[in-house]
C-alpha atoms as one frame of an Amber mdcrd trajectory, in Angstrom:
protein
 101.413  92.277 127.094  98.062  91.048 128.676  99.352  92.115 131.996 100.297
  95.247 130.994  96.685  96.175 129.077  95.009  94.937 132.219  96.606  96.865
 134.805  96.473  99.825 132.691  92.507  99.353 132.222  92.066  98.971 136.132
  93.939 101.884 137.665  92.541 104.093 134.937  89.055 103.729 135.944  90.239
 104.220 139.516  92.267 107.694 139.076  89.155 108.623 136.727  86.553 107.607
 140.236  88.889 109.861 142.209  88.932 112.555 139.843  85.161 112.869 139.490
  84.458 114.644 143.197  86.670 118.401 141.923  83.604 119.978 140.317  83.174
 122.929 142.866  83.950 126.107 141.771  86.558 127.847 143.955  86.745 131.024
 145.458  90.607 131.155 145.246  92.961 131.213 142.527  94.429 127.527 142.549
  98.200 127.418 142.040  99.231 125.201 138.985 100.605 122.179 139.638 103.827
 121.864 138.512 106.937 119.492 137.063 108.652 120.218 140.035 106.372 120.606
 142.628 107.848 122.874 145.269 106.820 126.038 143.887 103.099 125.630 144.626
 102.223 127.684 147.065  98.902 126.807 149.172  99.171 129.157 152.467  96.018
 130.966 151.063  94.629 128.129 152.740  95.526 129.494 156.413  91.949 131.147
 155.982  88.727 128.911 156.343  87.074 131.433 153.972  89.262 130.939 150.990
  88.437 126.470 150.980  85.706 124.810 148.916  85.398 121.669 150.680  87.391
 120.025 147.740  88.848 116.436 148.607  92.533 117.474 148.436  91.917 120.496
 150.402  92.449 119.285 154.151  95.944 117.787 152.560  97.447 120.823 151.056
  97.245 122.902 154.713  97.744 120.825 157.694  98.414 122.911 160.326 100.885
 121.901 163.369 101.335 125.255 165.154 100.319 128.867 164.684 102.867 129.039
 162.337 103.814 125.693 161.066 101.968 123.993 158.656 102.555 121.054 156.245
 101.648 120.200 152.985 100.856 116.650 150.949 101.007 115.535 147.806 101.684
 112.621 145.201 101.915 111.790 141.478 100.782 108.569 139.906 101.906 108.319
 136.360 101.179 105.376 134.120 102.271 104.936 130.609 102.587 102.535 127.619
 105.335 102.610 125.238 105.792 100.606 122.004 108.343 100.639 119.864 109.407
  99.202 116.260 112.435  99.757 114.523 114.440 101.091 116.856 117.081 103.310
 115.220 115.556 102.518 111.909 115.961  98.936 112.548 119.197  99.015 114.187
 117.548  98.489 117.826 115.083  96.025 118.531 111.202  96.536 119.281 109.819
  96.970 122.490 106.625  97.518 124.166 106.409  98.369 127.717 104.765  99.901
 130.837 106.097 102.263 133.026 104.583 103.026 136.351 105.630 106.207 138.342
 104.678 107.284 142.114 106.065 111.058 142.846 104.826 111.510 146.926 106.034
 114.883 148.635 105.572 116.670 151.910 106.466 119.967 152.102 107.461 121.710
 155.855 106.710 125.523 156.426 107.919 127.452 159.466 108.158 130.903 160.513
 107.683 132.057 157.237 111.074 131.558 156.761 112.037 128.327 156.785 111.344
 125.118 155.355 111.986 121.355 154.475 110.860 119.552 151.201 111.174 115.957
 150.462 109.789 114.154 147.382 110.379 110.495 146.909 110.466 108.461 143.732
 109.188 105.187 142.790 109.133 103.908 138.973 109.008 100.427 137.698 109.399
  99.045 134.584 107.487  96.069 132.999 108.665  94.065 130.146 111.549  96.562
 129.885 114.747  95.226 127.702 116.923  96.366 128.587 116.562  98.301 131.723
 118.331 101.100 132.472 118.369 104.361 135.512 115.534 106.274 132.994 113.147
 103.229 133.080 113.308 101.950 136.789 114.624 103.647 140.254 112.692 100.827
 143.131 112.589 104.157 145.697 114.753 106.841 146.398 115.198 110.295 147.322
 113.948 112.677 144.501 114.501 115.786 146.182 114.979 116.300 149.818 116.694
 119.951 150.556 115.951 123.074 153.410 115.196 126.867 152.963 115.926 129.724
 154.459 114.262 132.737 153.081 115.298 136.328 154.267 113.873 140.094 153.458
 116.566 141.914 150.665 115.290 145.249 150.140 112.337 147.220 150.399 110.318
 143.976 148.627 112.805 141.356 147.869 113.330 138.005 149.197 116.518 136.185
 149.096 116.166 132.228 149.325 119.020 130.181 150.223 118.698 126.018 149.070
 120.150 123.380 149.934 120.397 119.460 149.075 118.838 117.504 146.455 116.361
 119.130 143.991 114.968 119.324 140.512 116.094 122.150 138.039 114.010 123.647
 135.605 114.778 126.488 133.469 113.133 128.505 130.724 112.200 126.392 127.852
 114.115 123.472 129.179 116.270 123.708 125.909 119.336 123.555 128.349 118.284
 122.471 132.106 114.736 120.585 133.120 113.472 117.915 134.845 113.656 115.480
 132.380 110.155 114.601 132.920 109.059 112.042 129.750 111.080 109.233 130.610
 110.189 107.142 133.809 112.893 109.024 136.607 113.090 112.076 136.517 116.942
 113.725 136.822 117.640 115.476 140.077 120.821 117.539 140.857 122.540 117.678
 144.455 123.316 121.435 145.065 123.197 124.699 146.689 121.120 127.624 145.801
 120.248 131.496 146.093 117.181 132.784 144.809 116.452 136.622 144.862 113.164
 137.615 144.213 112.126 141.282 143.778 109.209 142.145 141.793 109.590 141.451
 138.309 112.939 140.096 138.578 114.320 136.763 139.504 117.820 135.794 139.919
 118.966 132.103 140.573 122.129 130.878 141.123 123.734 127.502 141.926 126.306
 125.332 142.265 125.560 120.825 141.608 126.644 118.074 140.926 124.045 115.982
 138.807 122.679 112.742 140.305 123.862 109.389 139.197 120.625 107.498 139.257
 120.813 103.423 139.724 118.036 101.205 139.211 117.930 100.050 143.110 116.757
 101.615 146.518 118.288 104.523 148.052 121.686 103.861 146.044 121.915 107.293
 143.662 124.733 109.493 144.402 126.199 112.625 143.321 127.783 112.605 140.197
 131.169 112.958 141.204 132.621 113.340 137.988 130.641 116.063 136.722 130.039
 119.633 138.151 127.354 122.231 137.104 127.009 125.654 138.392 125.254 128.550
 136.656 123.349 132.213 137.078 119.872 132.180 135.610 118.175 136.248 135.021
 114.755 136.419 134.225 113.218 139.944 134.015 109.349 139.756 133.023 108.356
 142.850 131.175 105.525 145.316 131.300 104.514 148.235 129.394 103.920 147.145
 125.649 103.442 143.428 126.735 101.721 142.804 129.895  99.245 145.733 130.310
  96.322 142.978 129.348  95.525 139.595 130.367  96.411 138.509 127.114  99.728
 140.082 126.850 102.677 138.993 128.494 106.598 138.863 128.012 110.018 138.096
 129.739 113.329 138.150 129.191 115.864 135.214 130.407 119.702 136.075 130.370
 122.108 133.072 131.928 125.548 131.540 132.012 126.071 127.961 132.876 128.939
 126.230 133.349 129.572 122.216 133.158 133.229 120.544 134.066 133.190 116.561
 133.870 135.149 113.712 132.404 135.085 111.468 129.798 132.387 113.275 127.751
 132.093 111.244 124.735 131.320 113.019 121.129 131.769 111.382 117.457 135.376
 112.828 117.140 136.355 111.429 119.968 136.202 111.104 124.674 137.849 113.216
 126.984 137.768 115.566 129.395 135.244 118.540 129.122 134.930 122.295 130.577
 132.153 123.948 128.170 130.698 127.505 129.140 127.122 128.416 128.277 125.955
 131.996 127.674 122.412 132.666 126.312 119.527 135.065 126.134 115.673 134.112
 125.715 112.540 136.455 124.715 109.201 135.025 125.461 105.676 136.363 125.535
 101.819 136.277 123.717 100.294 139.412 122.461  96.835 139.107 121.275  96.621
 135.985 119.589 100.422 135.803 118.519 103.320 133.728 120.813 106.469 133.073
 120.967 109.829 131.714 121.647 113.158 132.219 120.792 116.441 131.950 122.176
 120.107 132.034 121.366 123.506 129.924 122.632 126.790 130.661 122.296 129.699
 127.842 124.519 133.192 127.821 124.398 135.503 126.250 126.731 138.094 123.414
 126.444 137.741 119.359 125.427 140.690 117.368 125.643 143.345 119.144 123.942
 141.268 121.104 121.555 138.665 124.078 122.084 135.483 124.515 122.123 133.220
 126.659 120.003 129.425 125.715 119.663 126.170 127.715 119.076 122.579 127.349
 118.455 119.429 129.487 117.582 116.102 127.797 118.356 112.409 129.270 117.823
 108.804 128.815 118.205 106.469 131.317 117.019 102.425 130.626 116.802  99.146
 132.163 115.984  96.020 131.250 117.104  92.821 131.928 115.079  90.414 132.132
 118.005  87.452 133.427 115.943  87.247 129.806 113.811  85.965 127.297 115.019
  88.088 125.116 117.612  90.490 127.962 117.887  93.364 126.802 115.487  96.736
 127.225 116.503  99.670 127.057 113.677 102.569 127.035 114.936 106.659 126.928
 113.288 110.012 125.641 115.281 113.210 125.880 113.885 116.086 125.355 114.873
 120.182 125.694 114.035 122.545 123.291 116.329 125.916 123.509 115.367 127.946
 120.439 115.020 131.890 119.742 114.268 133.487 121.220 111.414 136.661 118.670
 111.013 136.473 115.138 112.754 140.431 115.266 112.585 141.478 118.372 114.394
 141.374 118.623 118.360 138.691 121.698 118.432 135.145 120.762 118.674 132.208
 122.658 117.186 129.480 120.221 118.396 126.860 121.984 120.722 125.915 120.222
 123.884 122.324 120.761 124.939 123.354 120.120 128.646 120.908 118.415 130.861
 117.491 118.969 128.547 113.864 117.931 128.814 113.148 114.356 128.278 110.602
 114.530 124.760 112.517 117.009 123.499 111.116 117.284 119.683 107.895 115.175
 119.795 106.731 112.045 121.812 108.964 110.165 119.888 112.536 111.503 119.922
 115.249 109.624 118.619 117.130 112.665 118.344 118.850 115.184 120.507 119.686
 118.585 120.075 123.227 118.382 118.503 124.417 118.742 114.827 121.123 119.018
 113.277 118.745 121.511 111.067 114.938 120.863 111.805 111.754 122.151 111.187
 108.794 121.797 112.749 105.026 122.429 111.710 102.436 121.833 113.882  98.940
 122.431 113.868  96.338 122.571 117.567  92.701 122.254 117.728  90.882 122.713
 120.894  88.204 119.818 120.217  86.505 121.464 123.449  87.187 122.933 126.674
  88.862 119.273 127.848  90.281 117.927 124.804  93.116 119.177 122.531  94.527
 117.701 119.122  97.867 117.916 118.085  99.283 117.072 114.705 103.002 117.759
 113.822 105.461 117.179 111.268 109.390 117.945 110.847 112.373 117.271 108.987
 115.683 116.833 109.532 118.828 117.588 108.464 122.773 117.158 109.767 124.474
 120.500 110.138 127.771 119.503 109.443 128.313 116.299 107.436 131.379 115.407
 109.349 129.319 114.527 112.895 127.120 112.355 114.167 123.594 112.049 114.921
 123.041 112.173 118.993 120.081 110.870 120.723 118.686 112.929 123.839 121.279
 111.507 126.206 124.444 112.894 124.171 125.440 109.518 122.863 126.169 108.596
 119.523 123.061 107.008 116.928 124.675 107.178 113.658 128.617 108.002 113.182
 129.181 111.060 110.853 132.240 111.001 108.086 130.552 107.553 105.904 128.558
 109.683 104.614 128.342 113.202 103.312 124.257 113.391 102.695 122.553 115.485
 105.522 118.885 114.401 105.247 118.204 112.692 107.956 114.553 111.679 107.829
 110.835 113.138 108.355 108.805 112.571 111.182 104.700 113.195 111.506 103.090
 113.086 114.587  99.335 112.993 116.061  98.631 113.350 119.621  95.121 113.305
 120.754  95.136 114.902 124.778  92.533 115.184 127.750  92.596 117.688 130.579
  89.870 115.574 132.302  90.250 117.547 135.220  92.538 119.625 137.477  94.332
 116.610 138.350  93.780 114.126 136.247  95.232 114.131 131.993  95.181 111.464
 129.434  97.109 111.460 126.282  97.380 108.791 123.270 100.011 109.367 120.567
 101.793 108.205 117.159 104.247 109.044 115.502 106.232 107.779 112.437 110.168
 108.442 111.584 110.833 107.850 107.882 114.389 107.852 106.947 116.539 109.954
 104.684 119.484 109.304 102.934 121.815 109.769 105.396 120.439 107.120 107.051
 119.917 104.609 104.231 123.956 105.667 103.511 124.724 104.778 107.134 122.570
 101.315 107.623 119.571 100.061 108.420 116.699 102.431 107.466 113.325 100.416
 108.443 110.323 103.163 109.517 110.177 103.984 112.879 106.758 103.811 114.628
 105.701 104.914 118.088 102.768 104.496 119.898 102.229 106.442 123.400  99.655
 106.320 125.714  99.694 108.259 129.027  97.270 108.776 132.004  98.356 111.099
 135.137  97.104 111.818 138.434  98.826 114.281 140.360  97.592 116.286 143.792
């Protein structure tokens, strides 16, 4: 543990020394920096009369030819986990440090084409056990070439290939899985078609089996993924002010693989996906909802799953640190009848990593929740977050699942559905454009399905996070 506090004290005053030179104001828009990385666009750079002199500048537009030009860039994560009670005492503690390095370069030519790698490099320290999430010693995050050709009067149509990272609406379904330590990349090909305020994706992968070595992850071969992803952003009522914006996501995604495992029982899985999304802010009112339906075929039986999951928030800008209450909720469907071959449980796919909170012991199948939460904007840098939400089993004959799709508590002991409460305050920093900070905790009571189903100590989490990305 005394390793692990000092080496987080000593490169956090180092990526805060390197943050301190962005104070210039700039004359450009600055893209966003993203989870993935390879949608930043910096080619405004081309022009001398669009730079600042910032630091990061001269490595965001190095040009090799007239029209060649490459881009640089790296993220250096480091966080601190602890853990007690582990499954409400079923698992044992832990505390731990995880250390992430994320470098790119990113190859434009022609205008049309280009070639993107990103390497990864996470370690683990006083890790038990370890696993693919916690360490990967280096390997190929994403490493895949473009071609991008006119369609239309305005369109472009982009055709992808090799390994990349997915990310998808709300990442309910498909993201990068970007709490844990390694991310989750997919090998595949890909068309995008861009045309004003339309965007249509589609693709064909197999997910990544990630190993805890160097340069050993390999295509999934026993799973396949393939989908088409619709988003159409609207104008007119929303989007005719800055503070008014909405879109519309319509998809299908399909998954084939083998020996999916579920509390009824393991076997062989072809689920369908359809689903719609409406997004947007108005004023000071946003919001998110968005609606699943799957069918498809597991083992012997058939498949019929569904969920409904929402966020809607106001934000009271005229009090004083601009309040924000917001309300999730969400309906997962889970199996009906342990003993029949059909399964009702919904599978949330490949979904972001901290999917409910900083502490998730949950995933997105069989359950009821709730979720209140509460944002202050201390000032311009630092934000306060305070959350709570309870729990419930949709059907009483399933399980619990954690994030991964495996099985925390069996279902059919018991027939309560309370599952527990959780309460969560996270205290962030946007110290600058590149670098954040974040400390969290959070506490998981249990409820009586748990007390019915064994142990049912407290929970507690403590998270602390600082990242430095260019």
């Amino acid at each position: 543990m005394k390793r692990v506090f000092l080496i987080l004290h000593d490169l956090s005053l180092l990526l805060l020394l390197l943050s301190l030179p962005v104070l210039s104001k700039a004359q450009h828009e600055e893209p966003s920096i993203t989870l993935v990385r390879y949608d930043e666009d910096y080619s405004y750079l081309r022009s001398s009369a669009n730079r600042t002199g910032k630091w990061w500048e001269p490595l965001k537009f190095i040009p090799l030819t007239e029209k060649t030009y490459l881009t640089l860039g790296n993220e250096f994560r480091l966080r601190f986990e602890s853990i007690t009670n582990d499954n409400w005492g079923l698992g044992k503690d832990d505390a731990y440090l995880w250390l992430r390095l994320l470098p790119y370069a990113d190859l434009h030519a022609l205008d049309s084409i280009r070639l993107f790698g990103q390497l990864v490099m996470a370690e683990a320290i006083d890790r038990e056990p370890l696993t693919p999430l916690d360490e990967n010693r280096v390997d190929f995050l994403q490493f895949f070439g473009d071609l991008a050709v006119p369609a239309g009067n305005s369109g472009t149509l982009t055709l992808r290939g090799g390994r990349q990272l997915f990310s998808y609406g709300s990442g309910r379904l498909v993201d990068v899985r970007y709490g844990p330590n390694v991310p989750r990349p997919f090998d595949a090909v890909k068309a995008v078609l861009q045309n004003g305020s339309w965007r249509v994706d589609t693709f064909y992968s197999s997910p990544v089996a990630v190993d805890t070595g160097s340069f050993d992850d390999k295509s999934d071969n026993d799973s396949r993924f393939w989908g088409a992803y619709l988003t159409r952003m609207l104008t007119g009522t929303f989007g005719s002010t800055k503070n008014e914006s909405a879109g519309l996501d319509m998809y299908y995604l399909g998954l084939d693989r083998t020996s999916a495992a579920f509390n009824q029982a393991t076997g062989d899985e072809l689920r369908h996906t359809l689903g719609t999304r409406f997004f947007g802010i108005a004023q000071d009112w946003d919001w998110d909802l968005e609606g699943f339906y799957q069918f498809g075929k597991f083992a012997s039986g058939d498949i019929r799953a569904w969920s409904f999951a929402s966020h809607v928030g106001y934000t009271f800008r005229h009090l004083c640190f601009s309040p924000r209450a917001g309300l999730k909720a969400n309906v997962i469907s889970g199996d009906e009848n342990a003993d029949d071959s059909d399964i009702e449980t919904f599978n949330p796919l490949f979904p972001k990593g901290k999917y409910f909170g900083e502490l998730t012991p949950l995933g997105p199948q069989n359950l009821l929740n709730m979720q209140l939460d509460l944002s202050l904007s201390l000032t311009e840098k630092w934000k306060f977050l305070f959350t709570v939400a309870p729990y419930w089993r949709y059907s009483t004959d399933d399980a619990i699942y954690d994030i991964g799709g495996n099985v925390v508590r069996p279902g059919g002991s018991s027939d309560e559905r309370f599952v527990g409460i959780v309460w969560e305050p996270v205290l962030s920093c946007q110290f600058s454009r590149h670098l954040e900070g974040l400390i969290s905790y959070s506490q998981f009571h249990a409820g009586d399905f748990i007390k019915e189903t064994g142990q049912d100590k407290t929970i507690r989490f403590v998270g602390l996070e600082l990242l430095f990305r260019f």
